[in-house]
C-alpha positions as CSV (number, residue, x, y, z in Angstrom):
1,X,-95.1,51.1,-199.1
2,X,-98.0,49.4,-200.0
3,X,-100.8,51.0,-200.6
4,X,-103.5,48.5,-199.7
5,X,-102.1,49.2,-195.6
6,X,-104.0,52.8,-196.0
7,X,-107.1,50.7,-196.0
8,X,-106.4,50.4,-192.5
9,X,-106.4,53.7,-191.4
10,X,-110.0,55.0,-190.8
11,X,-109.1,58.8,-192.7
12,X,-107.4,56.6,-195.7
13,X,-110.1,54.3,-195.9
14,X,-113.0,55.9,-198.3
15,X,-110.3,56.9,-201.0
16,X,-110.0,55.3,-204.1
17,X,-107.1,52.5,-205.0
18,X,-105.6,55.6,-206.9
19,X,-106.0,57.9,-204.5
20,X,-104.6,55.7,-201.8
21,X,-101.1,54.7,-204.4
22,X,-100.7,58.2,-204.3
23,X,-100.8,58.5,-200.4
24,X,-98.7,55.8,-200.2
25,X,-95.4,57.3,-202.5
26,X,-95.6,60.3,-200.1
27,X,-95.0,57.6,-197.2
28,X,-93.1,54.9,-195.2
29,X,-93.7,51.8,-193.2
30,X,-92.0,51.8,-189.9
31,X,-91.8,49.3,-186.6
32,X,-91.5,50.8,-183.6
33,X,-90.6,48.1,-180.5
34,X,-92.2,48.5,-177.1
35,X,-91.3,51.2,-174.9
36,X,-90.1,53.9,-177.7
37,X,-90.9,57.1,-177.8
38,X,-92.9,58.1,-181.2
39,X,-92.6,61.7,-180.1
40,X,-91.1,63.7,-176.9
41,X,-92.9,66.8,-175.8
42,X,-91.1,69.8,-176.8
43,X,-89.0,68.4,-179.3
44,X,-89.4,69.6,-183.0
45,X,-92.3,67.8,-184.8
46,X,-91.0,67.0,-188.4
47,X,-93.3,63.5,-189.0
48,X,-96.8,61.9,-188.1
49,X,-97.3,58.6,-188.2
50,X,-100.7,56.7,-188.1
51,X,-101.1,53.3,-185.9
52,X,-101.8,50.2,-187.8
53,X,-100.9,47.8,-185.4
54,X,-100.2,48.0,-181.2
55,X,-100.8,50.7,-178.7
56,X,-99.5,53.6,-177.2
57,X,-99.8,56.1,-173.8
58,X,-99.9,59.6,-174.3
59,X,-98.4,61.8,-171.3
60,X,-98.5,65.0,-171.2
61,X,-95.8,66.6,-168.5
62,X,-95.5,62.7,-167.4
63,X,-99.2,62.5,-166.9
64,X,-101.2,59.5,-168.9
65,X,-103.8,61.8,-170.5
66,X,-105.0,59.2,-173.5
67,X,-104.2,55.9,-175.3
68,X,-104.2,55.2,-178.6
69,X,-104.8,52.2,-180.9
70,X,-105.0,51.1,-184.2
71,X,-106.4,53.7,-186.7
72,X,-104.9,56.7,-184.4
73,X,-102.8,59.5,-185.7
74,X,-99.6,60.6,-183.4
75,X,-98.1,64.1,-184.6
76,X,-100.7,66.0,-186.2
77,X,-100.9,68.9,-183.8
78,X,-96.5,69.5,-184.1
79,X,-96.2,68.8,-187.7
80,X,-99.5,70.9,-188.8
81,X,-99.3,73.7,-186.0
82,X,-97.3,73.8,-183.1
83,X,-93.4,72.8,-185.0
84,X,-93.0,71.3,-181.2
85,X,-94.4,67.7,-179.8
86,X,-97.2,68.9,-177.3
87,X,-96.9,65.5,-175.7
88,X,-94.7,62.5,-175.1
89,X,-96.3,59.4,-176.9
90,X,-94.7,55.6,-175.8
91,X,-95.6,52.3,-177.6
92,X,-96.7,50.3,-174.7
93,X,-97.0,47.0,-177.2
94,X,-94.8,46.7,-180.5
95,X,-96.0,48.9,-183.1
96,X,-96.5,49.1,-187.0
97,X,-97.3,52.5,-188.4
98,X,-97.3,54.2,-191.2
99,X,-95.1,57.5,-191.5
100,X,-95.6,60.6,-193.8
101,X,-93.3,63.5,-193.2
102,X,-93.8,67.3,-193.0
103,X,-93.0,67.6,-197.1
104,X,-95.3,64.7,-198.1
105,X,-97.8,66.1,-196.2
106,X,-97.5,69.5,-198.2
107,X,-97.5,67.5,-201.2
108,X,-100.8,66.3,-200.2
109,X,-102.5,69.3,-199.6
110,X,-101.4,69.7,-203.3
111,X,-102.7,66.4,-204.6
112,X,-105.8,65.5,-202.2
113,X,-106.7,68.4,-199.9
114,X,-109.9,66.5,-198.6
115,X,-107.5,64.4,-196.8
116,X,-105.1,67.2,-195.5
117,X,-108.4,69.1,-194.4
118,X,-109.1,66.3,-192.7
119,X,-105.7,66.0,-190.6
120,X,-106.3,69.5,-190.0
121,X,-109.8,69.2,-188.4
122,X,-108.0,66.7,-186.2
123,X,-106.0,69.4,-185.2
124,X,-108.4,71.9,-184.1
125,X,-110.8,69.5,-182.5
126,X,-107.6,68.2,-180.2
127,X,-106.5,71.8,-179.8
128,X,-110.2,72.6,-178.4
129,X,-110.7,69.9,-175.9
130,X,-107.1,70.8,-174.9
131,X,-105.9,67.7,-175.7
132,X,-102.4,67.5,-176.5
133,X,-101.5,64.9,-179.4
């Protein structure tokens, strides 16, 4: 993928061009069309992805709890603690996202652990507010 596209996400933003090539070989560009699920609650959690472009619903149990735009992260709380989706997320506009899975991620814990420490604040503050994600 390219790496200059991390510019786009807010927890990418402040690295260096270096930093940022390195993100990018631990992940993948994907498009998602309208009306698909990124994740289903209760089904094992094995990527994250992080919104460039479009918007999606998050429901948890059916219910419309949040919605997320450009710069959100959908995944964190399954792939870093939970192994399970604690929500259903659907694109409700085409979307373009970036996608790391569960062993890139390891690999940057390795390689840039300010980043991965950031995912994982993520995590607890969501898991505080009760907020599935």
């Amino acid at each position: 993928m390219d790496a200059t596209r991390l510019e786009q996400v807010p927890i990418f933003r402040e690295l260096s061009r270096k930093q940022r090539k390195l993100v990018a070989s631990h992940a993948d560009d994907v498009s998602l069309p309208e009306g698909s699920k990124i994740a289903e609650q209760g089904q094992l959690a094995y990527e994250l992805f992080f919104i460039v472009e479009g918007t999606a619903d998050v429901l948890d149990d059916g219910t419309k709890i949040a919605e997320l735009g450009p710069g959100d992260v959908v995944g964190e709380i399954g792939v870093l603690e939970t192994h399970s989706r604690t929500a259903t997320v659907v694109a409700t506009s085409p979307i373009e996202a970036i996608v790391m899975y569960g062993p890139e991620l390891m690999a940057l814990d390795k390689e840039l652990p300010g980043v991965f420490a950031q995912l994982q604040d993520l995590v607890r503050e969501r898991l505080s507010r009760g907020r599935p994600g």
